[in-house]
C-alpha positions in Angstrom: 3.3 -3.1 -3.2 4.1 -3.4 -6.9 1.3 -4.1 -9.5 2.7 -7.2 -10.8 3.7 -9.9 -8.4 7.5 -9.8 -8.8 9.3 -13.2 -10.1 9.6 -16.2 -7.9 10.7 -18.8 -9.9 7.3 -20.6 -9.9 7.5 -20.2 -13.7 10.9 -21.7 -14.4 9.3 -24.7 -11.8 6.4 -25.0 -13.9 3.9 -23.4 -12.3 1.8 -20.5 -13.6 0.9 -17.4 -11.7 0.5 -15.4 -14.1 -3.4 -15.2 -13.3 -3.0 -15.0 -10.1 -4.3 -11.3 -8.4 -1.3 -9.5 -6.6 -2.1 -10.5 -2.9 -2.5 -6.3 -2.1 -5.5 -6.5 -4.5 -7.7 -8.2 -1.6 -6.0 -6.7 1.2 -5.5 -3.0 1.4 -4.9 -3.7 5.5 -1.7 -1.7 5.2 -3.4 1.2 3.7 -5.6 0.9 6.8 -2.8 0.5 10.0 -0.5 3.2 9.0 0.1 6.8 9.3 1.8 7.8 6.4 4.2 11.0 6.2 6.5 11.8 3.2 8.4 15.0 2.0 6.5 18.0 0.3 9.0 17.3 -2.5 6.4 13.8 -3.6 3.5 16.4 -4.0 2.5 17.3 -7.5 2.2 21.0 -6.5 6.5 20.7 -5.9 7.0 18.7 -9.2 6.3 14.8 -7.6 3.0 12.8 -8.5 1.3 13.0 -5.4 -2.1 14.3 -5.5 -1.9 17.3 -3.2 -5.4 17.8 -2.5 -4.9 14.2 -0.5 -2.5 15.5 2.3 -2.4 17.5 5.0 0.3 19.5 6.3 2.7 18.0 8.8 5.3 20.5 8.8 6.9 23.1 6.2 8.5 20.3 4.8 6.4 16.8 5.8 2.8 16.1 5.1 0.6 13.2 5.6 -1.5 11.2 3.6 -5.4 12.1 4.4 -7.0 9.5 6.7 -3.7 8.0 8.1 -4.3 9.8 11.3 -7.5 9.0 12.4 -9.0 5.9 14.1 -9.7 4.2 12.6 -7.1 4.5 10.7 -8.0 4.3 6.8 -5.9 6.3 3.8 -8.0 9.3 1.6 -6.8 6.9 -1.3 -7.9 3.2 -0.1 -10.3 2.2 -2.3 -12.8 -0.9 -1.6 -13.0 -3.3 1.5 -9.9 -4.1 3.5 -9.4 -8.2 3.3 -11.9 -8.5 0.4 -11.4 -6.1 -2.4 -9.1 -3.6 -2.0 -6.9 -0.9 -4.3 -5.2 2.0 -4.1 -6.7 4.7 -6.2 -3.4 6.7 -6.2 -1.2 3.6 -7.0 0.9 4.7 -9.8 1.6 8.4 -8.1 1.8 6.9 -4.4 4.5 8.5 -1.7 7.4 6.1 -1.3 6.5 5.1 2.3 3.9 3.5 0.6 6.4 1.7 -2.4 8.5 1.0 0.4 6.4 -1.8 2.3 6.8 -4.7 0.7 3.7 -7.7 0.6 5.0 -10.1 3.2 7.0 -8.0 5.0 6.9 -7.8 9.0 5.0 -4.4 8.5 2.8 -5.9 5.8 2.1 -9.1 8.4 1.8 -6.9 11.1 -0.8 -4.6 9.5 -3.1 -7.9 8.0 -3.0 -9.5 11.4 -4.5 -6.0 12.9 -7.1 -6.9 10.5 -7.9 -10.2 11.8 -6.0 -11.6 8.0 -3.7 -14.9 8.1 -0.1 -14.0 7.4 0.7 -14.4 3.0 1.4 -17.7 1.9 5.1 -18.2 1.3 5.7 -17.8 -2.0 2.9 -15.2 -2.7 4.3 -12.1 -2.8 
């Protein structure tokens, strides 16, 4: 879920992406499937970059992004329409449960298809 769409080779094959919008830009379904629970440690109250006042406590030591438990399922920090316009509002201090799903991934295609989205493109992400 990286800003910039990492390199593919396109370039070097002559084509140009660079306009191209990251694919997560119109999706967000991911943001919408998942629960999402990370160590206290990410919160910027215990020195990370989360935004605190997003969570909920979990556990002593686990909490859970706002949103991620209800159904439907939709994250405090999702911002626009999943499958349209979508972004997170957090992206830069996101919990890495969130980093760690990668566009095009089996949790990525998993989440889009609970959406009612077609699977990336190869080559997209």
């Amino acid at each position: 879920m990286d800003a910039q769409p990492p390199h593919d080779g396109a370039a070097s094959a002559g084509v140009d992406r660079s306009h191209a919008p990251h694919p997560c830009l119109a999706c967000g379904a991911c943001c919408a499937s998942y629960r999402v629970d990370f160590a206290v440690e990410e919160l910027d109250a215990h020195g990370g970059m989360v935004p605190s006042g997003l969570v909920v406590e979990v556990t002593e030591t686990i909490v859970r992004m706002r949103g991620t438990d209800h159904v439907p399922t939709r994250c405090a920090a999702l911002t626009g329409q999943v499958g349209r316009r979508a972004a997170c509002g957090i992206y830069e201090w996101r919990p890495n449960p969130c980093r760690e799903l990668e566009p095009g991934s089996q949790g990525c295609e998993r989440a889009r298809a609970r959406h009612g989205l077609l699977p990336l493109p190869p080559g997209t992400a």
